[in-house]
MARVEX-442182 format. One line per 10 residues: their letters; for each residue x, y, z of C-alpha. Coordinates in Angstrom, 2 decimals, padded with zeros to 5 digits. Layout:
! MARVEX-442182
A	X:Y:Z ~ ...
This chain:
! MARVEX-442182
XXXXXXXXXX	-019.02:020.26:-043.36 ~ -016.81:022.09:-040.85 ~ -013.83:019.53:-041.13 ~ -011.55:021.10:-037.96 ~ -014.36:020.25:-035.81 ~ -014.76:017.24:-036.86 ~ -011.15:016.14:-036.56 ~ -010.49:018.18:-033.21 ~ -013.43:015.96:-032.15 ~ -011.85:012.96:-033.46
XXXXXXXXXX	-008.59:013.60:-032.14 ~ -010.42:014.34:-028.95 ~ -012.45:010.89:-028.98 ~ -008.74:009.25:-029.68 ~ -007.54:010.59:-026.54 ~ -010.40:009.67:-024.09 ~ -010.12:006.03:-025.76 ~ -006.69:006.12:-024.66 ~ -006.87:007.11:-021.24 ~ -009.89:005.39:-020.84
XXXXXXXXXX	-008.81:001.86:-021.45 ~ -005.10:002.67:-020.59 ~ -006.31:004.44:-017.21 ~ -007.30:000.71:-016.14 ~ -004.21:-000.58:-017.54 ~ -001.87:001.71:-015.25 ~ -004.39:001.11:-012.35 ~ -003.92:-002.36:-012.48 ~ -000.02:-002.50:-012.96 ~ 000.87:-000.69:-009.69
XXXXXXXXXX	-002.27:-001.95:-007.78 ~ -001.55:-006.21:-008.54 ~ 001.70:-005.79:-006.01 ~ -000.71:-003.99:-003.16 ~ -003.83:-006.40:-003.82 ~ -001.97:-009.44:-004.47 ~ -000.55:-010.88:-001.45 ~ 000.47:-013.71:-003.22 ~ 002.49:-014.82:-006.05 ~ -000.64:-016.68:-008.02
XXXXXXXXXX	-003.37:-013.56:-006.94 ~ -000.41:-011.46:-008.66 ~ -000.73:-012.97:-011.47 ~ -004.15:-013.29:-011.64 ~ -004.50:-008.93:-011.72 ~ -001.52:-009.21:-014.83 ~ -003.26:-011.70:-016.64 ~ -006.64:-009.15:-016.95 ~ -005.22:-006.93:-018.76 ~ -002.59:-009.41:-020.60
XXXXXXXXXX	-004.50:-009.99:-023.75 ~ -005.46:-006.25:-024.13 ~ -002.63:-003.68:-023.41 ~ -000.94:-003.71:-026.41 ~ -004.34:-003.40:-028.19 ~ -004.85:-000.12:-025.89 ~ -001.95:001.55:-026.82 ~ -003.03:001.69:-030.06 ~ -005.09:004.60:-029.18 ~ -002.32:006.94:-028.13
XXXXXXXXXX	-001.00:006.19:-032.13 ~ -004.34:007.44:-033.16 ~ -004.30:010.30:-031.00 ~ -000.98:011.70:-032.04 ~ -001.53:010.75:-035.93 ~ -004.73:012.91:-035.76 ~ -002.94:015.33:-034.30 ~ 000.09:015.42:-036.14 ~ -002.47:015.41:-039.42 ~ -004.86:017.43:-038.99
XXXXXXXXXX	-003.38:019.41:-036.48 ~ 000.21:019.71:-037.33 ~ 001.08:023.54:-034.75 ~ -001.03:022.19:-031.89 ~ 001.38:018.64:-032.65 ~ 004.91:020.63:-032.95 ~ 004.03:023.25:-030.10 ~ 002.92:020.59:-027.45 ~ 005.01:017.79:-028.68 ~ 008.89:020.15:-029.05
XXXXXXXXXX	007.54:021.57:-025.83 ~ 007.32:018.79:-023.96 ~ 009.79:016.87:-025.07 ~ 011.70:014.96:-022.55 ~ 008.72:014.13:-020.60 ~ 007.44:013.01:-024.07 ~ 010.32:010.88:-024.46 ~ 010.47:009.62:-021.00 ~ 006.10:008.10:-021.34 ~ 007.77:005.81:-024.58
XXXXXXXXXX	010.89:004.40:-021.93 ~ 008.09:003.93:-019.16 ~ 005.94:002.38:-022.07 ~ 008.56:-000.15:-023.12 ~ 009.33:-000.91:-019.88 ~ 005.91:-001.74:-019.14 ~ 005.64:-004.21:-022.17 ~ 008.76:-005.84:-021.37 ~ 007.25:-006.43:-017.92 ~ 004.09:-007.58:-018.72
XXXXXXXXXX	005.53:-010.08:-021.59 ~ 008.11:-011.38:-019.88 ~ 006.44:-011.74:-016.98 ~ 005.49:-015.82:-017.95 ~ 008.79:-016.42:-019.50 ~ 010.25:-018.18:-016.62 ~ 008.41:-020.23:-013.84 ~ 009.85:-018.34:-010.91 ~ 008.38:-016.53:-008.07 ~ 011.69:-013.91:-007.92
XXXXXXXXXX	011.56:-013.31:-011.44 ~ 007.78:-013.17:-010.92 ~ 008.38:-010.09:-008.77 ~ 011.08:-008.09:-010.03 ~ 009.03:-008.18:-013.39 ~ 005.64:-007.09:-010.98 ~ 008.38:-004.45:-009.19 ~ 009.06:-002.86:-012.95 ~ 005.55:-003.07:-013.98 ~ 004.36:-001.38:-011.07
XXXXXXXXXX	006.55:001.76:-011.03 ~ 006.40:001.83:-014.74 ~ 002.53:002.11:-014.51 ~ 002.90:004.33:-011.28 ~ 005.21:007.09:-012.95 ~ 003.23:006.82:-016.51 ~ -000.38:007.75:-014.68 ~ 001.81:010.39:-012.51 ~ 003.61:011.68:-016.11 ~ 000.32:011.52:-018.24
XXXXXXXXXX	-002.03:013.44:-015.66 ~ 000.78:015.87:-015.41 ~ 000.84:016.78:-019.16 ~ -003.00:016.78:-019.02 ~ -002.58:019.72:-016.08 ~ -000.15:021.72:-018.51 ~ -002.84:021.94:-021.29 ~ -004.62:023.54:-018.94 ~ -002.22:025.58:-017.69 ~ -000.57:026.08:-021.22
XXXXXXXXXX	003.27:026.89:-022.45 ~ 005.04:029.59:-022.73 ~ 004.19:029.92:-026.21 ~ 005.79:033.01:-028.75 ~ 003.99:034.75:-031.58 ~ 006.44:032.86:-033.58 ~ 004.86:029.53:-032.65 ~ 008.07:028.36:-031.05 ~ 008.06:027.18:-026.84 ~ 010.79:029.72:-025.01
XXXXXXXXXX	013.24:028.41:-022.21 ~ 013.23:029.73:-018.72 ~ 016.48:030.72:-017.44 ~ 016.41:027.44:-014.74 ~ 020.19:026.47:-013.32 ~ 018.98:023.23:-016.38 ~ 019.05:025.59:-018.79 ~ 017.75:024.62:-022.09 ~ 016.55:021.26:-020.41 ~ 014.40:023.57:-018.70
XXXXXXXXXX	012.07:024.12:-021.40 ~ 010.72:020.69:-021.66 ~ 010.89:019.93:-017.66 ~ 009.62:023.64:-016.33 ~ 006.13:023.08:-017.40 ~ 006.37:019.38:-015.38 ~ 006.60:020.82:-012.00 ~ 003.43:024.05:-012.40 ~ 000.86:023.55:-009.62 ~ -001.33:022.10:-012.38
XXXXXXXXXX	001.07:019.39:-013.54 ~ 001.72:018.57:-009.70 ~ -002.53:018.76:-009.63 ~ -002.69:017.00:-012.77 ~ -000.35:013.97:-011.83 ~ -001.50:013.55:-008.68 ~ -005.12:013.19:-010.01 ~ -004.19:010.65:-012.54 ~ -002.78:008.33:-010.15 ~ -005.83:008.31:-008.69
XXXXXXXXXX	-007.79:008.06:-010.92 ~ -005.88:005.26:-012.20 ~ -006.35:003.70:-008.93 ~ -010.11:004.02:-008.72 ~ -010.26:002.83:-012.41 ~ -008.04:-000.16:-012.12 ~ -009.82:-001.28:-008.68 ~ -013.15:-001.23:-010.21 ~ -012.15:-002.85:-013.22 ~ -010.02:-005.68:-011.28
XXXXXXXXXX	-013.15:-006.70:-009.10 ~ -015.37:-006.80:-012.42 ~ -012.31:-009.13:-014.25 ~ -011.17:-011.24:-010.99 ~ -013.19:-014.15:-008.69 ~ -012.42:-014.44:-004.63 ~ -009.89:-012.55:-002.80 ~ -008.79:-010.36:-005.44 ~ -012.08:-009.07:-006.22 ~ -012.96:-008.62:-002.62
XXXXXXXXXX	-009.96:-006.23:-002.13 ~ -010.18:-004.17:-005.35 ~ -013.59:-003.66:-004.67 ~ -013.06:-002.44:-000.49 ~ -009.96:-000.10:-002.60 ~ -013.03:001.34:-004.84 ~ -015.11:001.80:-001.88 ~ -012.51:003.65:-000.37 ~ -010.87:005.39:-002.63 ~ -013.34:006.94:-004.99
XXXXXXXXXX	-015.17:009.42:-002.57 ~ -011.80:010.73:-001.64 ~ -011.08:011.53:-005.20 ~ -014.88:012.66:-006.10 ~ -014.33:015.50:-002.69 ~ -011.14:016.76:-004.21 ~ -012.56:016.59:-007.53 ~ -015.47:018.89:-005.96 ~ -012.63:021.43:-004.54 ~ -011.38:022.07:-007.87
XXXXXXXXXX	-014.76:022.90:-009.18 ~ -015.52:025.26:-006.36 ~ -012.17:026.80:-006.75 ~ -013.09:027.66:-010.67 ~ -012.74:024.64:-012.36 ~ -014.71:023.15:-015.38 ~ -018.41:022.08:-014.53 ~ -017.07:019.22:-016.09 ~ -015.17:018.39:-012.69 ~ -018.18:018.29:-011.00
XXXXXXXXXX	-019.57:015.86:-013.28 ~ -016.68:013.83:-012.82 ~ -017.10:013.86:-009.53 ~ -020.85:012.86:-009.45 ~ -019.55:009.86:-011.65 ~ -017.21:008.49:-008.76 ~ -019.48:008.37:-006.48 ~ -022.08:006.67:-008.26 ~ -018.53:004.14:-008.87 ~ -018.16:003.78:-004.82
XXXXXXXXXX	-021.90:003.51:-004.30 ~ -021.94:000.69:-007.49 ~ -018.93:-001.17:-005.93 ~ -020.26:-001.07:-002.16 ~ -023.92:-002.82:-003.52 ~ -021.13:-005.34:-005.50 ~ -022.24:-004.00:-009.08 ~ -019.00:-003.96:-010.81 ~ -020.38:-003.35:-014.15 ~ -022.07:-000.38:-013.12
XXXXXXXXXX	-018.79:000.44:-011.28 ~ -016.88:000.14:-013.92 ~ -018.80:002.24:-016.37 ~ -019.17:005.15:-014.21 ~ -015.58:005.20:-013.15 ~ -014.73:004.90:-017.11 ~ -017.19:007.73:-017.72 ~ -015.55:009.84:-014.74 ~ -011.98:009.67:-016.78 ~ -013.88:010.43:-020.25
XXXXXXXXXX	-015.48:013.67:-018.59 ~ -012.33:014.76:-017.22 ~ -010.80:014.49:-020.67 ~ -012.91:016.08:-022.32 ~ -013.13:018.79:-019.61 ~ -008.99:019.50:-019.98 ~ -009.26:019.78:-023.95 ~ -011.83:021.59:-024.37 ~ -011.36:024.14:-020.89 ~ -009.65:026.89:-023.36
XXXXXXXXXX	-011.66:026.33:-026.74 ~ -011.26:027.93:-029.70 ~ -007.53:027.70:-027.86 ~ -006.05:024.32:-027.78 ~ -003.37:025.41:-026.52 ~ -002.80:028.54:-024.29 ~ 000.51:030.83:-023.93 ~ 001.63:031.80:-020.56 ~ 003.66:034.86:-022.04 ~ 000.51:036.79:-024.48
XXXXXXXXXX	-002.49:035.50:-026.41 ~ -000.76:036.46:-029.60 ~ 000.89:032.67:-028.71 ~ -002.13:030.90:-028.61 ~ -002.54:027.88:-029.95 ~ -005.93:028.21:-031.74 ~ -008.59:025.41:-033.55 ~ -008.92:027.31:-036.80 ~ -005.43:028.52:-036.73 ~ -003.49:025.11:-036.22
XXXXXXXXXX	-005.79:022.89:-038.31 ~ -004.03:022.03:-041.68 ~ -005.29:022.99:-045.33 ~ -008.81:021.88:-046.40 ~ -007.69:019.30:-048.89 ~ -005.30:017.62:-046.61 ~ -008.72:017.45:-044.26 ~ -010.16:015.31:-046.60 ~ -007.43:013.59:-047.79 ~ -007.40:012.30:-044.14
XXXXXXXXXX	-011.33:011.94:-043.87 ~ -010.97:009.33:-046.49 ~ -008.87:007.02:-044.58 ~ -010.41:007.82:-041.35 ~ -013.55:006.35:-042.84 ~ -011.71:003.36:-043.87 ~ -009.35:002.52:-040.66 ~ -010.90:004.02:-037.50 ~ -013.80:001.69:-037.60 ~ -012.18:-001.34:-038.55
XXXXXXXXXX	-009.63:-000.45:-035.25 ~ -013.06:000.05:-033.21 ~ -014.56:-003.30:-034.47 ~ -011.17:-005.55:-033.50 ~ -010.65:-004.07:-029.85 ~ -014.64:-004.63:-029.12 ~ -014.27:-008.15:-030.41 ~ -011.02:-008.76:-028.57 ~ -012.56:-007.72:-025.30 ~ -015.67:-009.72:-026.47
XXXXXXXXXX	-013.47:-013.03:-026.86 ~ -011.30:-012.22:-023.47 ~ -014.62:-011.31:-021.31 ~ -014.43:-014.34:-018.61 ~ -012.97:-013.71:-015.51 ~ -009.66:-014.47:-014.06 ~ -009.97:-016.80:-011.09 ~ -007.28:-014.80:-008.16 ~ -005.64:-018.09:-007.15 ~ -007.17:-019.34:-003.48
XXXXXXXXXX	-010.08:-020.89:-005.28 ~ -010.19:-024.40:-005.07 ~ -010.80:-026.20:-008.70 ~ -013.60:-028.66:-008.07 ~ -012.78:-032.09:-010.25 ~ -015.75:-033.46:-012.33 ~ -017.40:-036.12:-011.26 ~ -016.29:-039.53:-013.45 ~ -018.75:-040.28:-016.23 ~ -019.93:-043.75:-015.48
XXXXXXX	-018.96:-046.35:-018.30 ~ -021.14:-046.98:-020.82 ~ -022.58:-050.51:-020.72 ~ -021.48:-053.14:-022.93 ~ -023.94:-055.14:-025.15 ~ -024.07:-058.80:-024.38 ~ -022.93:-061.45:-027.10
């Protein structure tokens, strides 16, 4: 049993859960303000994803314990290189939360919006931060032999070595791709959670939005990306083509299936290398070479087996128990008709 494969591909599957079912999550966050012209339709795109965020998150845990476990140089080399943009996803994070759960604290349309306002550039800058750090492990760090992540000589100094990598063509590539994919992924999964209006619009965004993303998505592979990318991009359109005929399941799954590809395409672009040096190969970052000792492998097999499905089971039966959809607001609530009295017996 080759245990490093195994966890990378855990670690791997941990990830794609995460911005998978996050990717939606963001999406929806800074799309409710755009889609929801009113204060009730507004609502209606928070309360989608109100019973399940928290439960999402859990992935990213998952995806750093693996890592930090089974892969503890791929954890310290991306993680200490990367810091500050590391730190600033957990601020956007909580500022999310306190959004979203505060949100129905107080009946009031002002404090309705400056909690939508947070929540929507919260969700706006994590997609942007998140789809930039997915473009530097393409690009890589500027990795030593020594393991350790050197500082440029930027006016920041020794800032610079956490906020250099942030602002490579591939992190500016990389965040502007996960914005929109987090736009095509939240529309389509708004118009399969929301009745009237609101599903209306978020479906027209899908319509819209996806083919523009599935053309660049086809530059990059032409340009020498993945063949991944162009699977990706296959998988959008088949989301704008679901979403035009009003399939929003169908919608939904292929624009969920366009994020897992893409995933999958940016950690495995370099393998054995998980993580690249931009200064000499002798820094590379490498499966066999980062995974931890055999017994501490399956040390952590053993409580894989026992947690990871039990995790698995409890978010599909959460979604499972939250499946309805969310009326948007305009609908008019028809009033059942008065059961007629039942008739007395005579003396």
């Amino acid at each position: 049993m080759d245990l490093p494969v195994i966890w990378f591909g855990t670690a791997v599957l941990a990830w794609v859960l995460f911005f998978v079912l996050e990717g939606f999550d963001f999406g929806v966050g800074f799309l409710g303000p755009l889609l929801g012209r009113t204060d009730a339709e507004r609502g209606a795109a928070v309360r989608t994803v109100g019973p399940v965020w928290d439960g999402n998150e859990v992935w990213l845990v998952a995806a750093i314990g693996v890592m930090f476990a089974a892969f503890p140089d791929w954890y310290a080399a991306l993680l200490s290189g990367l810091y500050l943009p590391m730190v600033a996803v957990l601020l956007l994070l909580a500022v999310r939360g306190v959004a979203l759960e505060f949100r129905g604290k107080h009946d009031s349309a002002s404090w309705h919006a400056r909690c939508d306002a947070f929540l929507a550039s919260s969700s706006l800058l994590l997609a942007a931060t998140w789809g930039a750090v997915l473009g530097v492990l393409v690009e890589g760090l500027a990795l030593g032999a020594d393991g350790e992540v050197h500082a440029g000589s930027g006016a920041l100094g020794g800032l610079t070595r956490s906020l250099e990598p942030m602002v490579s063509p591939w992190a500016v590539l990389g965040g502007l791709a996960g914005v929109l994919l987090a736009a095509v992924h939240g529309a389509t999964f708004l118009s399969l959670r929301t009745t009237g209006v609101l599903r209306a619009r978020s479906r027209r965004l899908a319509v819209a939005s996806a083919p523009a993303l599935a053309t660049c998505a086809v530059a990059v592979f032409v340009a020498g990306g993945h063949p991944a990318v162009a699977a990706a991009a296959v998988l959008l359109a088949v989301a704008a083509l679901a979403a035009w005929r009003r399939a929003e399941a169908v919608a939904f799954a292929a624009s969920s299936a366009a994020v897992a590809v893409a995933v999958v395409a940016v950690f495995t672009a370099h393998l054995p290398v998980l993580l690249p040096s931009t200064l000499a190969a002798a820094g590379d970052v490498t499966l066999r070479g980062a995974a931890a000792s055999e017994g501490a492998l399956e040390l952590i097999s053993v409580v894989g087996v026992v947690v990871l499905p039990g995790v698995v089971a409890y978010q599909l039966w959460s979604y499972w128990v939250f499946r309805r959809r969310v009326a948007s607001g305009h609908e008019p609530v028809r009033a059942r008709a008065p059961r007629p009295a039942p008739a007395r017996a005579g003396r």
